[in-house]
Backbone as XML, in Angstrom:
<?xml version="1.0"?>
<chain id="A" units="angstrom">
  <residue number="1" name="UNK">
    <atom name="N" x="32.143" y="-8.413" z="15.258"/>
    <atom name="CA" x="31.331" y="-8.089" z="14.098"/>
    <atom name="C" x="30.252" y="-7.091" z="14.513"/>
  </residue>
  <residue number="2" name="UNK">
    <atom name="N" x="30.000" y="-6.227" z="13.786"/>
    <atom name="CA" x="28.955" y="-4.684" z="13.598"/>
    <atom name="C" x="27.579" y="-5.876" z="13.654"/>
  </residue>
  <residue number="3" name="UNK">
    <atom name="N" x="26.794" y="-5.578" z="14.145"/>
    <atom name="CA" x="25.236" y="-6.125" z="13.305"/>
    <atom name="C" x="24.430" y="-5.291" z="13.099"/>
  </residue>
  <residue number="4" name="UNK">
    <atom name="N" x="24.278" y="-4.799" z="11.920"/>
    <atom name="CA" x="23.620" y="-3.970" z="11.115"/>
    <atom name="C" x="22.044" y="-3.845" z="11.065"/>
  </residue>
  <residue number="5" name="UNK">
    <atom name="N" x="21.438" y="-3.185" z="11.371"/>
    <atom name="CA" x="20.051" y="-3.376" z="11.009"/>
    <atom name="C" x="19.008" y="-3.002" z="9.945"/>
  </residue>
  <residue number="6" name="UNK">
    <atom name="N" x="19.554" y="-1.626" z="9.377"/>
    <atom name="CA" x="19.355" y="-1.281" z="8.742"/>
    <atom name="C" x="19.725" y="0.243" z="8.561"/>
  </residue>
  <residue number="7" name="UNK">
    <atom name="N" x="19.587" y="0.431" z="7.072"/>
    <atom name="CA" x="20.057" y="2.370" z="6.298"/>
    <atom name="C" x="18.763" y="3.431" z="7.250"/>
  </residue>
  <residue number="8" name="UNK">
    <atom name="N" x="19.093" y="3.896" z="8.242"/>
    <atom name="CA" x="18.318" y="4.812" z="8.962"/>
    <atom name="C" x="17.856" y="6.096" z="8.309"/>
  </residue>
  <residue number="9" name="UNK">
    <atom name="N" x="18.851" y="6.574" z="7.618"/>
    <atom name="CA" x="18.719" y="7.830" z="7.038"/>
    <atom name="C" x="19.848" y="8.563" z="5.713"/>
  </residue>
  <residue number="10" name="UNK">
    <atom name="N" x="19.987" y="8.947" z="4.965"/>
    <atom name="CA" x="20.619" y="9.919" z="4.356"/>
    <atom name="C" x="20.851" y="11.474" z="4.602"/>
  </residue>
  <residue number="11" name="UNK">
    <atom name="N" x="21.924" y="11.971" z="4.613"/>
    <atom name="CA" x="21.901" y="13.530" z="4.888"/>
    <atom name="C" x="22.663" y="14.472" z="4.112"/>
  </residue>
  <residue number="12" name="UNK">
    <atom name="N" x="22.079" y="15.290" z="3.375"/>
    <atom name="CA" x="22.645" y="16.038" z="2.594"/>
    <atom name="C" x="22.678" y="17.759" z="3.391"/>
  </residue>
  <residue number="13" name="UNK">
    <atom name="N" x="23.866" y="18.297" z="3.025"/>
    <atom name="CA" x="23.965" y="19.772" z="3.534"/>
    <atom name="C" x="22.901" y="20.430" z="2.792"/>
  </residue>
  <residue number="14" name="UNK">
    <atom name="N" x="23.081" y="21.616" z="3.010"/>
    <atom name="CA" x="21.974" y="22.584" z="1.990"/>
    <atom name="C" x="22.863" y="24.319" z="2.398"/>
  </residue>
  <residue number="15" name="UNK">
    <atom name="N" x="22.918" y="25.068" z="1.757"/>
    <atom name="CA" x="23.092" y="26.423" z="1.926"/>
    <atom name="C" x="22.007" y="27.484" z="1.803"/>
  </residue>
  <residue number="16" name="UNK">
    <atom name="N" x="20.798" y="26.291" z="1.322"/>
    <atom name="CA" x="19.492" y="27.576" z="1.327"/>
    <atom name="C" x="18.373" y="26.538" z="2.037"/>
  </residue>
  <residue number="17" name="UNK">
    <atom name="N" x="18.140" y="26.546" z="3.173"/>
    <atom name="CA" x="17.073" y="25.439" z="3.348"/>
    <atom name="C" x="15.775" y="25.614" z="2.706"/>
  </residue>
  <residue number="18" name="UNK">
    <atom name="N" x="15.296" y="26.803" z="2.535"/>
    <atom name="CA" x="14.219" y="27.082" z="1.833"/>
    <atom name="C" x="14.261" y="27.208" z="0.575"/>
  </residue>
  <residue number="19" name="UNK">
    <atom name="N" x="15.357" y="26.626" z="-0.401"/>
    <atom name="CA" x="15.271" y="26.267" z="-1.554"/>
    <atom name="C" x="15.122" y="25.000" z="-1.544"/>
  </residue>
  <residue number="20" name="UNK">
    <atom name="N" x="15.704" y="24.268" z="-0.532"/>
    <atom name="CA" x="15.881" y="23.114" z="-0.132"/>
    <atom name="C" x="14.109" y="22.038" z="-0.201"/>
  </residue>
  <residue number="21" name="UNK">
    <atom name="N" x="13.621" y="23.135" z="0.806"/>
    <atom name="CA" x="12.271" y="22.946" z="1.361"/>
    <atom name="C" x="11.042" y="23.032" z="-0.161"/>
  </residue>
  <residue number="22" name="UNK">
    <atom name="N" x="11.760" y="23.848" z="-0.834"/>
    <atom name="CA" x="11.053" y="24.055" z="-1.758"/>
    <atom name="C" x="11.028" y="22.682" z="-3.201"/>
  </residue>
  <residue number="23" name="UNK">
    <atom name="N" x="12.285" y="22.195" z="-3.127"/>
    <atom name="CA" x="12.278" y="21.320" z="-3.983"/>
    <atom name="C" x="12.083" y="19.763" z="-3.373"/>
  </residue>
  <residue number="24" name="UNK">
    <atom name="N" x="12.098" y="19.575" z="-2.167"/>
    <atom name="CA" x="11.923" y="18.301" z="-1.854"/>
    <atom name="C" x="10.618" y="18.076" z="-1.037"/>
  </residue>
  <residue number="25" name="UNK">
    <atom name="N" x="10.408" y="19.181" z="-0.576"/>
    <atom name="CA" x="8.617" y="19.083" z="-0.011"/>
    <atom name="C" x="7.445" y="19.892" z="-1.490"/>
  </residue>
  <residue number="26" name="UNK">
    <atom name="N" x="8.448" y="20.589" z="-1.918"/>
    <atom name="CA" x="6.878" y="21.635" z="-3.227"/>
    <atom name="C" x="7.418" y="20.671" z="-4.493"/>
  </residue>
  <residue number="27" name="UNK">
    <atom name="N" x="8.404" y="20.146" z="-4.930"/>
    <atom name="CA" x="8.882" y="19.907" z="-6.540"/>
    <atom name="C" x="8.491" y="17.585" z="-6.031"/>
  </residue>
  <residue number="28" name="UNK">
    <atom name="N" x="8.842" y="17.782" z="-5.313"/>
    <atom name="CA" x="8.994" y="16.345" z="-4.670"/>
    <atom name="C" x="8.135" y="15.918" z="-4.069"/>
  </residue>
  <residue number="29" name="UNK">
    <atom name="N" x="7.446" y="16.371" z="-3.344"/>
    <atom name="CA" x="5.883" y="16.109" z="-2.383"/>
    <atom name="C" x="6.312" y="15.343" z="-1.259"/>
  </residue>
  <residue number="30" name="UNK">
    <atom name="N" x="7.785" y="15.289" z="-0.873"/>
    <atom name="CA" x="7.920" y="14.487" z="0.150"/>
    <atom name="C" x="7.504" y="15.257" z="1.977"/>
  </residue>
  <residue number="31" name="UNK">
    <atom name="N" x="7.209" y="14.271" z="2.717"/>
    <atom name="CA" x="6.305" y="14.639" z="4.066"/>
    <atom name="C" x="7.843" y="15.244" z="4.653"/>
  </residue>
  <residue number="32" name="UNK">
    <atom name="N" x="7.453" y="16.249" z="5.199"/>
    <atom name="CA" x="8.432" y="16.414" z="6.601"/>
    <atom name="C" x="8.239" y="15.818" z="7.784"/>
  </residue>
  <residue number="33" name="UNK">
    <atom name="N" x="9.226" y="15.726" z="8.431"/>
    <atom name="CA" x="8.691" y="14.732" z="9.935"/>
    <atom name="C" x="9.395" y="16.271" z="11.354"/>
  </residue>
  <residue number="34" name="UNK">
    <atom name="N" x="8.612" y="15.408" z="11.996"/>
    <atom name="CA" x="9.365" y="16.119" z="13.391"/>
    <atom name="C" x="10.654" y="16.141" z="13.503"/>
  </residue>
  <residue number="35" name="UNK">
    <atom name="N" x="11.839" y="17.236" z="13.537"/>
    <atom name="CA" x="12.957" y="16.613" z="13.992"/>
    <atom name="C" x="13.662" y="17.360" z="15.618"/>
  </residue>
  <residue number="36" name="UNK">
    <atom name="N" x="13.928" y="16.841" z="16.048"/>
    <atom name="CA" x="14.855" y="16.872" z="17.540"/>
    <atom name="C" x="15.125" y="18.161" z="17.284"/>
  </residue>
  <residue number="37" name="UNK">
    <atom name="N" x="15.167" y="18.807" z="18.651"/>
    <atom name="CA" x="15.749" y="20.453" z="18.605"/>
    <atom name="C" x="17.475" y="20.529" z="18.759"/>
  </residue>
  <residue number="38" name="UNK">
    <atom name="N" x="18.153" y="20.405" z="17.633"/>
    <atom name="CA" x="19.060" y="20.431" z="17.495"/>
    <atom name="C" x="19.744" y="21.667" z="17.853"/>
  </residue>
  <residue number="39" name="UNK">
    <atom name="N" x="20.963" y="22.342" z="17.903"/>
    <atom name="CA" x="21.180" y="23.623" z="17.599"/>
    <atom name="C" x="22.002" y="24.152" z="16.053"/>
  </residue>
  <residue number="40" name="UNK">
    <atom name="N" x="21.600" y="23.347" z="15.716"/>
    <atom name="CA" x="21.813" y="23.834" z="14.086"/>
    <atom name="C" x="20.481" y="23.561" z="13.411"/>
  </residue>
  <residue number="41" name="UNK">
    <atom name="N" x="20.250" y="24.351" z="12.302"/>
    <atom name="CA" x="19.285" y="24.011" z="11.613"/>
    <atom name="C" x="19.070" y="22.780" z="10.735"/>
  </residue>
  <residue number="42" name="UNK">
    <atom name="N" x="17.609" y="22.737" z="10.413"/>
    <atom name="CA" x="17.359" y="21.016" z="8.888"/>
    <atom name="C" x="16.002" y="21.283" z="9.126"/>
  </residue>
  <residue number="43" name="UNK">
    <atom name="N" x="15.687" y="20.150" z="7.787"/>
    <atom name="CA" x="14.571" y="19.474" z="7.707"/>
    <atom name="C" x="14.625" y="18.125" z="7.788"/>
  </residue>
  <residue number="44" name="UNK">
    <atom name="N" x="13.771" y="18.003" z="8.055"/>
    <atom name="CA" x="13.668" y="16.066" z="7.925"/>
    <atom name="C" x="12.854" y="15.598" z="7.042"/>
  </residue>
  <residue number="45" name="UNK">
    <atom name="N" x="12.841" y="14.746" z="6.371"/>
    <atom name="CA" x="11.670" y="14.263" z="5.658"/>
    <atom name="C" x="11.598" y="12.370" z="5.612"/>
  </residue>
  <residue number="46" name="UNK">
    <atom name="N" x="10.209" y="12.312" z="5.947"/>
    <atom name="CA" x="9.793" y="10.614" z="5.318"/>
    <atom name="C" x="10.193" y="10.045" z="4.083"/>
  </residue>
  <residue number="47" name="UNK">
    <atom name="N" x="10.826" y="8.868" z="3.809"/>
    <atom name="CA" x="10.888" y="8.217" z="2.960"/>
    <atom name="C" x="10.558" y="6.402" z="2.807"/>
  </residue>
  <residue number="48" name="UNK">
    <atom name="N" x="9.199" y="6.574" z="2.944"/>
    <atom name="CA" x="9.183" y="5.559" z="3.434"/>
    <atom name="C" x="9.418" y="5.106" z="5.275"/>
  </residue>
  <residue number="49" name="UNK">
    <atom name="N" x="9.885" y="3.603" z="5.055"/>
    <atom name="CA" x="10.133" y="3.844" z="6.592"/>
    <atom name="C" x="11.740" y="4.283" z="7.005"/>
  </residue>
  <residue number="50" name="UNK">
    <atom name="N" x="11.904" y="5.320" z="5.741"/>
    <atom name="CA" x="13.413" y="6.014" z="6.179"/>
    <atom name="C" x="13.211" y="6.998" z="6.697"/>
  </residue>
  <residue number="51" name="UNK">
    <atom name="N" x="14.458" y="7.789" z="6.125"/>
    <atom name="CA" x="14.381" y="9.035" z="6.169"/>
    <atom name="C" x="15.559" y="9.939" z="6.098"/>
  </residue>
  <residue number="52" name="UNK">
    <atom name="N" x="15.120" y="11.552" z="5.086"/>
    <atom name="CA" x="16.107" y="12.131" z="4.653"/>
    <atom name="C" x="16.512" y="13.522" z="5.232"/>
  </residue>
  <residue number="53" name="UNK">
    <atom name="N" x="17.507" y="13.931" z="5.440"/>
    <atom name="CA" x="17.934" y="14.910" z="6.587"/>
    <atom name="C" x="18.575" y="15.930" z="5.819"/>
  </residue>
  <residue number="54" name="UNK">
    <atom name="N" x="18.261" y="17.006" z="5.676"/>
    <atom name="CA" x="18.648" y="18.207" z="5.354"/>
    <atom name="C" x="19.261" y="18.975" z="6.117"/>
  </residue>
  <residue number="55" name="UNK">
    <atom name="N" x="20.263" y="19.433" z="6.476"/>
    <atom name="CA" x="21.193" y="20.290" z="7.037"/>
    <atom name="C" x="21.553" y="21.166" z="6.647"/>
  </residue>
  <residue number="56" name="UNK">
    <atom name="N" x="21.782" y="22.553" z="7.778"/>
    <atom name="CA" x="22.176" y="23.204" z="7.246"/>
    <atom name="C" x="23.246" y="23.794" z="7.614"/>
  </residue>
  <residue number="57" name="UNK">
    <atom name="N" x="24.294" y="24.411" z="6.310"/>
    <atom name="CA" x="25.471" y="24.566" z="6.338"/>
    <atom name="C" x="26.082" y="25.683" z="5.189"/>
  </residue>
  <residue number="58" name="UNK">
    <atom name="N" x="26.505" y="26.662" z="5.692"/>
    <atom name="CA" x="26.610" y="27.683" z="4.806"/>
    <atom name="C" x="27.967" y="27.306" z="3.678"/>
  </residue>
  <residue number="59" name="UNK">
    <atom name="N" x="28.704" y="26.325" z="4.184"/>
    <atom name="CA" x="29.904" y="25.603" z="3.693"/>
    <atom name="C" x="29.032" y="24.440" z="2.419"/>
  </residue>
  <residue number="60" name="UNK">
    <atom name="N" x="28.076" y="24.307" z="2.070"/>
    <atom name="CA" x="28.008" y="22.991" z="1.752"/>
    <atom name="C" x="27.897" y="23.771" z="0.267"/>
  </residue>
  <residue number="61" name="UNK">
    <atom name="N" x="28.450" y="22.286" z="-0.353"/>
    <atom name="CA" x="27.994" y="22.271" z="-1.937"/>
    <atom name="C" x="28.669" y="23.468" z="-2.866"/>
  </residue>
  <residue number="62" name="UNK">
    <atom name="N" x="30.004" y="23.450" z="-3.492"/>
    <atom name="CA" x="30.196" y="24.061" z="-4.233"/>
    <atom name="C" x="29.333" y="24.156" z="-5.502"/>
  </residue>
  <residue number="63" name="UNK">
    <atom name="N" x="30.120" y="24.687" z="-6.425"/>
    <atom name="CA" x="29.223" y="24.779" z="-7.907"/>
    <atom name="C" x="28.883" y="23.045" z="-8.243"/>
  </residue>
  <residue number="64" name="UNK">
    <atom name="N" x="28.209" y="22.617" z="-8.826"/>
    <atom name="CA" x="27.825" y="21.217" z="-8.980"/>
    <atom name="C" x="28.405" y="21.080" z="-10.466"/>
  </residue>
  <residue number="65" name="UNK">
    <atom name="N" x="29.596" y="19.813" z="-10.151"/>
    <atom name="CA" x="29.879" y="19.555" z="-11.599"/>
    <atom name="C" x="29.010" y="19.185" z="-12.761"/>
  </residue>
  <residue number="66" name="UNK">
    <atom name="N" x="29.374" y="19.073" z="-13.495"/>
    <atom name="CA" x="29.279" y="19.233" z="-15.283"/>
    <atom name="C" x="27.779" y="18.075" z="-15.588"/>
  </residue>
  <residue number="67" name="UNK">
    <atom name="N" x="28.594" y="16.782" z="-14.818"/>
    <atom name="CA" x="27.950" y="15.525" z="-14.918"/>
    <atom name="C" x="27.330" y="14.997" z="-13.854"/>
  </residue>
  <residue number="68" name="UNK">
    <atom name="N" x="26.266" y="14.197" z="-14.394"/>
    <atom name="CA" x="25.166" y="13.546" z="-12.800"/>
    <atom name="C" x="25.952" y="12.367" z="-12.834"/>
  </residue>
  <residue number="69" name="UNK">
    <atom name="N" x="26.966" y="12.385" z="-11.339"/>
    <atom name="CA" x="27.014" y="11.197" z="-10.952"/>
    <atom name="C" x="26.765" y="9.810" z="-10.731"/>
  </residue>
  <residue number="70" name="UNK">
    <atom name="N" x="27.418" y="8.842" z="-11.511"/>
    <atom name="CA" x="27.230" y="7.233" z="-11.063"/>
    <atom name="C" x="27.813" y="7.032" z="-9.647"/>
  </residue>
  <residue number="71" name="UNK">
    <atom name="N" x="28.249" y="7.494" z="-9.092"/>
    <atom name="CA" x="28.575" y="6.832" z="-7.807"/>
    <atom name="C" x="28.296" y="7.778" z="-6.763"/>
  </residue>
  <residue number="72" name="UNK">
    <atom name="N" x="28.491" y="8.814" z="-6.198"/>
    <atom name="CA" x="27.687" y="9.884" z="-5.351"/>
    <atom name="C" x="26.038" y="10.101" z="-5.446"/>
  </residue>
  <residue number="73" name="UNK">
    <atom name="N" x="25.388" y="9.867" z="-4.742"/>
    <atom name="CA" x="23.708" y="10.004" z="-5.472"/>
    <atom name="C" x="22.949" y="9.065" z="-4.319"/>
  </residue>
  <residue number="74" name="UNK">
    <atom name="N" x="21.760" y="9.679" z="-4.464"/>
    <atom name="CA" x="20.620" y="8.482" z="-3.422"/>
    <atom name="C" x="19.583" y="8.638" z="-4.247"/>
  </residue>
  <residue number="75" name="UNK">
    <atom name="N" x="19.114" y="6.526" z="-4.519"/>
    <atom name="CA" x="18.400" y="6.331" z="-5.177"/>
    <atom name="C" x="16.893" y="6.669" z="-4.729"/>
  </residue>
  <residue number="76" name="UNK">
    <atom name="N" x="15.848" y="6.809" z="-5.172"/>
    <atom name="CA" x="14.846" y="6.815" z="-4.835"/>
    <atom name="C" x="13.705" y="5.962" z="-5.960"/>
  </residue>
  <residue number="77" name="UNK">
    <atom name="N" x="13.090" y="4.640" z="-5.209"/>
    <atom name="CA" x="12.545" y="4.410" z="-6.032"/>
    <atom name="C" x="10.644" y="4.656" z="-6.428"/>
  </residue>
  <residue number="78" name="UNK">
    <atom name="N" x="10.330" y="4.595" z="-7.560"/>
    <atom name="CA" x="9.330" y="5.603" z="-7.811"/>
    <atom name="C" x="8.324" y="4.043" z="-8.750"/>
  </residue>
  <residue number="79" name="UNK">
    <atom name="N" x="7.150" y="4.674" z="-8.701"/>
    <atom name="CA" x="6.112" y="3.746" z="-9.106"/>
    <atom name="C" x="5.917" y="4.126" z="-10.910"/>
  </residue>
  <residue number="80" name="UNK">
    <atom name="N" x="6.548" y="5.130" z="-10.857"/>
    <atom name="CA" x="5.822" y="5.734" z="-12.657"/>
    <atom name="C" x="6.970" y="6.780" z="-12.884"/>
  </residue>
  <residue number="81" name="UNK">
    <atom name="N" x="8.010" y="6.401" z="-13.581"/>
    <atom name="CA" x="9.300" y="7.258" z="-13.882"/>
    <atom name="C" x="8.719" y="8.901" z="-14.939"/>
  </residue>
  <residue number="82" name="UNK">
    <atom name="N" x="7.567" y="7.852" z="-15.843"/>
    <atom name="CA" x="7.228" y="9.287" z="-16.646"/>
    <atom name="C" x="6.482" y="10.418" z="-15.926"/>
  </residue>
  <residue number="83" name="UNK">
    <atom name="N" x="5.863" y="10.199" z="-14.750"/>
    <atom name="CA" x="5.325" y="11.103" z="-13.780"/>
    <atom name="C" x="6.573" y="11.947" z="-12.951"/>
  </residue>
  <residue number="84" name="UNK">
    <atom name="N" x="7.367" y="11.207" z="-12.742"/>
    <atom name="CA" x="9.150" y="12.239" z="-12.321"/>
    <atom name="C" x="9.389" y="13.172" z="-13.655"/>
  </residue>
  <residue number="85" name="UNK">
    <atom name="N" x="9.512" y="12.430" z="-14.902"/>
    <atom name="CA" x="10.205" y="13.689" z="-15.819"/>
    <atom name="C" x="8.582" y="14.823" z="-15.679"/>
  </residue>
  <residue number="86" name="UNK">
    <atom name="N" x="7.593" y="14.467" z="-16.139"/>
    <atom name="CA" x="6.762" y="15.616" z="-16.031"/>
    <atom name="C" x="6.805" y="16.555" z="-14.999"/>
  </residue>
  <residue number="87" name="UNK">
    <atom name="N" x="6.765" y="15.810" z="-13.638"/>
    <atom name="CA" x="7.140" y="16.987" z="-12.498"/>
    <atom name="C" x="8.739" y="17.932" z="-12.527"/>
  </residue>
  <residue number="88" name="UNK">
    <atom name="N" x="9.681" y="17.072" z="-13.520"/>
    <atom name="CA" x="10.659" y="17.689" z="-13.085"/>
    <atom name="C" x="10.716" y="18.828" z="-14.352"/>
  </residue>
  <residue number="89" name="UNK">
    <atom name="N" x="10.221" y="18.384" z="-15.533"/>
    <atom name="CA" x="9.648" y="19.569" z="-16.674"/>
    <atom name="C" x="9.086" y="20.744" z="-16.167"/>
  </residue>
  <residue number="90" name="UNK">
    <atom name="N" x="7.964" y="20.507" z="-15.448"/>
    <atom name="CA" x="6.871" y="21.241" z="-14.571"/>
    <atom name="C" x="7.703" y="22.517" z="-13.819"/>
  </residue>
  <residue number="91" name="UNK">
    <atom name="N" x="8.942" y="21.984" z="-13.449"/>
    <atom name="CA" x="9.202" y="22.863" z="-12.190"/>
    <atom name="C" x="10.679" y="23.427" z="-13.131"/>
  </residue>
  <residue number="92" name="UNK">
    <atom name="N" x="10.657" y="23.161" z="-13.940"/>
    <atom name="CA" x="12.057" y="23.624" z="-15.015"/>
    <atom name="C" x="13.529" y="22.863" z="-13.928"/>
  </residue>
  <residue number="93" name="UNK">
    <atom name="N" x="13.733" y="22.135" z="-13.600"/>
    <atom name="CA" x="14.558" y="21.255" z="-13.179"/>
    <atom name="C" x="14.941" y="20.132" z="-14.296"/>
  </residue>
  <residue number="94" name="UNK">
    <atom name="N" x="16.159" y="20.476" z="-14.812"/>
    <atom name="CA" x="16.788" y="19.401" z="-15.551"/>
    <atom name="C" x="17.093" y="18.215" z="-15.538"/>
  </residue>
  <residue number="95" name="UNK">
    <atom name="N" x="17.068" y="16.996" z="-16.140"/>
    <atom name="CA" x="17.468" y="15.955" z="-15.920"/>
    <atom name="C" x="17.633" y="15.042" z="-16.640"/>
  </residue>
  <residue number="96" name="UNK">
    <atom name="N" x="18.530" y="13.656" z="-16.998"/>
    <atom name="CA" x="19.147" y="13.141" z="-17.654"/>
    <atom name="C" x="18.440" y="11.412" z="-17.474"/>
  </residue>
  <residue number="97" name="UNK">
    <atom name="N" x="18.089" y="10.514" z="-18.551"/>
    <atom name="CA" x="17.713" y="8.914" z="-18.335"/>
    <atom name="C" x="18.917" y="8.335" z="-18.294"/>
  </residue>
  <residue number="98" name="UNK">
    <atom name="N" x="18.734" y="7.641" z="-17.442"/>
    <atom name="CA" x="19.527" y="6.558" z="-17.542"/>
    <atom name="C" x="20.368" y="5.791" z="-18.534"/>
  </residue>
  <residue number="99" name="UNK">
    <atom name="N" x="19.085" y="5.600" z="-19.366"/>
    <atom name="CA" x="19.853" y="4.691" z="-20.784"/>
    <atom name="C" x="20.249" y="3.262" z="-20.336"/>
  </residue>
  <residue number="100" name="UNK">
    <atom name="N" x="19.555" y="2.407" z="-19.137"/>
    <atom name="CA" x="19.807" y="1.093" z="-18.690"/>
    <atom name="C" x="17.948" y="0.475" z="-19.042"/>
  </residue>
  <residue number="101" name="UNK">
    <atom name="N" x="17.292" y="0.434" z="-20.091"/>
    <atom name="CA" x="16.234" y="-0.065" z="-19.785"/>
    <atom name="C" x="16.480" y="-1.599" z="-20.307"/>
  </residue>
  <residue number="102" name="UNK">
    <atom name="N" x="17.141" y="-1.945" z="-21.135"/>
    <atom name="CA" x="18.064" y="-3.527" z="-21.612"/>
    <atom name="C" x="17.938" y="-3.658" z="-20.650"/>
  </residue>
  <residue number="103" name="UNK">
    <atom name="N" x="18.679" y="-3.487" z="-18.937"/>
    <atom name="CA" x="18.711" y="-3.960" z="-18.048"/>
    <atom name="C" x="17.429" y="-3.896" z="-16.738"/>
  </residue>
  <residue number="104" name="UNK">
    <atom name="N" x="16.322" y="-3.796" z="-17.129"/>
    <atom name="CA" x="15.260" y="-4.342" z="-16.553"/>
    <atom name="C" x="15.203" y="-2.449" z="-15.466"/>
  </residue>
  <residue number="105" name="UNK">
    <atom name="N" x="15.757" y="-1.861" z="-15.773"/>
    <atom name="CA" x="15.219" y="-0.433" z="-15.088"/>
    <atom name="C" x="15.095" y="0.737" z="-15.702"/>
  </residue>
  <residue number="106" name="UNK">
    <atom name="N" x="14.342" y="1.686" z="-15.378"/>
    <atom name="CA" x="14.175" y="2.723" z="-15.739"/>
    <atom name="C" x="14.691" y="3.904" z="-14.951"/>
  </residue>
  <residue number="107" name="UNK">
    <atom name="N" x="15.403" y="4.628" z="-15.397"/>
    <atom name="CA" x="16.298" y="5.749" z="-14.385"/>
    <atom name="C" x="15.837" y="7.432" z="-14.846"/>
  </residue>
  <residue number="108" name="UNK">
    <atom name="N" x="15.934" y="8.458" z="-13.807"/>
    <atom name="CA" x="16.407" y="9.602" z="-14.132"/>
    <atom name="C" x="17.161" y="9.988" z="-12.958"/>
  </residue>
  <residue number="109" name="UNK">
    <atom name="N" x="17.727" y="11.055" z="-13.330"/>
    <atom name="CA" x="18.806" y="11.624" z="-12.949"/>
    <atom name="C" x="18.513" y="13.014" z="-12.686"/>
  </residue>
  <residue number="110" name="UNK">
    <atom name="N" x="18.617" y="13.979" z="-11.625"/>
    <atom name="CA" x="18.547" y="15.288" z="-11.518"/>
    <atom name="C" x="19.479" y="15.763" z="-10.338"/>
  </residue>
  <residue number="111" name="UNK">
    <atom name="N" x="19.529" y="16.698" z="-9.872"/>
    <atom name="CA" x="19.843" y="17.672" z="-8.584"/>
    <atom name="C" x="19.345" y="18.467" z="-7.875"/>
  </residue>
  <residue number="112" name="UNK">
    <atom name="N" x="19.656" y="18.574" z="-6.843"/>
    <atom name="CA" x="18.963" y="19.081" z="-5.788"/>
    <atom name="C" x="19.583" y="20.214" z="-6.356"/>
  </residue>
  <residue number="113" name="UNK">
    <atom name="N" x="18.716" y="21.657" z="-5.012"/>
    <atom name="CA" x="19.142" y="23.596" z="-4.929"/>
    <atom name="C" x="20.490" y="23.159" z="-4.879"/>
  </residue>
  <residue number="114" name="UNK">
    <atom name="N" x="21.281" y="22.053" z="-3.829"/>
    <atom name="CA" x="22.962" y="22.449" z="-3.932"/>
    <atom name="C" x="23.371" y="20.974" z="-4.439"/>
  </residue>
  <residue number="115" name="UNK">
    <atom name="N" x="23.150" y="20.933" z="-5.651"/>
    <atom name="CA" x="23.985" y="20.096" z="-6.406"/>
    <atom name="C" x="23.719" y="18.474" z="-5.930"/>
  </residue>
  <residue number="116" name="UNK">
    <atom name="N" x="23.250" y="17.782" z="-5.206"/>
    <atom name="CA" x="23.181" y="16.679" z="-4.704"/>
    <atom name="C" x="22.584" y="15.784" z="-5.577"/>
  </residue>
  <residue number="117" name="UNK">
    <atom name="N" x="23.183" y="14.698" z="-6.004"/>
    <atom name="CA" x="22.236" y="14.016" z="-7.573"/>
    <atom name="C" x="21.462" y="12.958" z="-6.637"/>
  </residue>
  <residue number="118" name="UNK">
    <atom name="N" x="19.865" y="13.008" z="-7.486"/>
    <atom name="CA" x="18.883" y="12.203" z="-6.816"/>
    <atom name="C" x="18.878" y="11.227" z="-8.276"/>
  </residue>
  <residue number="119" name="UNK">
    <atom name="N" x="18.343" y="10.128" z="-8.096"/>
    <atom name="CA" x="17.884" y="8.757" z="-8.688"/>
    <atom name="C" x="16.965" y="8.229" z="-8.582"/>
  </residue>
  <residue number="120" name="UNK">
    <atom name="N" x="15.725" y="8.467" z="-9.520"/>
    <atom name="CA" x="14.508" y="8.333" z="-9.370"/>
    <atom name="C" x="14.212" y="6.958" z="-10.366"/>
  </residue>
  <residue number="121" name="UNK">
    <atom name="N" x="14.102" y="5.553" z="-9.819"/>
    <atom name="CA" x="14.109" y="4.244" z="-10.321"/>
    <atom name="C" x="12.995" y="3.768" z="-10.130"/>
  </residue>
  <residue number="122" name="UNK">
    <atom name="N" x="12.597" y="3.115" z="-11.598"/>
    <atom name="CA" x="11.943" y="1.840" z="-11.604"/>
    <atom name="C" x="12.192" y="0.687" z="-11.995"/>
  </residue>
  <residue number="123" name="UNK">
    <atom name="N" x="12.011" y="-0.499" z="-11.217"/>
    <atom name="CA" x="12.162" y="-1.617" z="-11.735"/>
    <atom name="C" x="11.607" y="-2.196" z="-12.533"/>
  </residue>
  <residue number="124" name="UNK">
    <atom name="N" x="11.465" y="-3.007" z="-14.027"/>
    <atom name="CA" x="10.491" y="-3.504" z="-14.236"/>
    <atom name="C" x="10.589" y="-5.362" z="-14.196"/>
  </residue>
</chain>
């Protein structure tokens, strides 16, 4: 048996890191952290006591389909959902609710520069 300790990190490609950089550290406010001198490029960023890894890859992310994914996506959960749609208004970044508040949460839905659907949740 594996013994698990815990979700270390998430990693999404990117084809522009500085669009990248721009929406998850300027649209998102999330911290960057130190990362290891790799020989490929990224960013890293804090999430908590996670953390999210940006890569880069001139291959990544075709055109982003039609619809925001239920099953591809990393949740992120947030203290004040109506403070996400204003920032994501703010920065002209589109995005879609949930439509689960019957079920005790509050959701939105958007994408990253290359298509990657984020999930910005509250519980109530």
């Amino acid at each position: 048996m594996i013994e698990l300790v815990k979700l270390h990190h998430v990693s999404f490609a990117s084809r522009n890191l500085e669009a990248s950089r721009a929406f998850f550290s300027g649209v998102l406010g999330l911290a960057e952290i130190e990362r290891p001198g790799f020989t490929f490029p990224g960013i890293w960023y804090a999430l908590g006591d996670r953390q999210l890894h940006i890569i880069g890859d001139q291959a990544a992310g075709a055109e982003p389909a039609s619809r925001l994914s239920r099953s591809d996506h990393v949740a992120l959960e947030v203290a004040d959902v109506t403070a996400v749609c204003r920032t994501l208004a703010l920065h002209g970044i589109p995005y879609q609710e949930g439509g689960n508040l019957s079920l005790g949460m509050e959701q939105i839905f958007c994408r990253d520069p290359d298509g990657h659907v984020l999930e910005f949740v509250r519980y109530r």
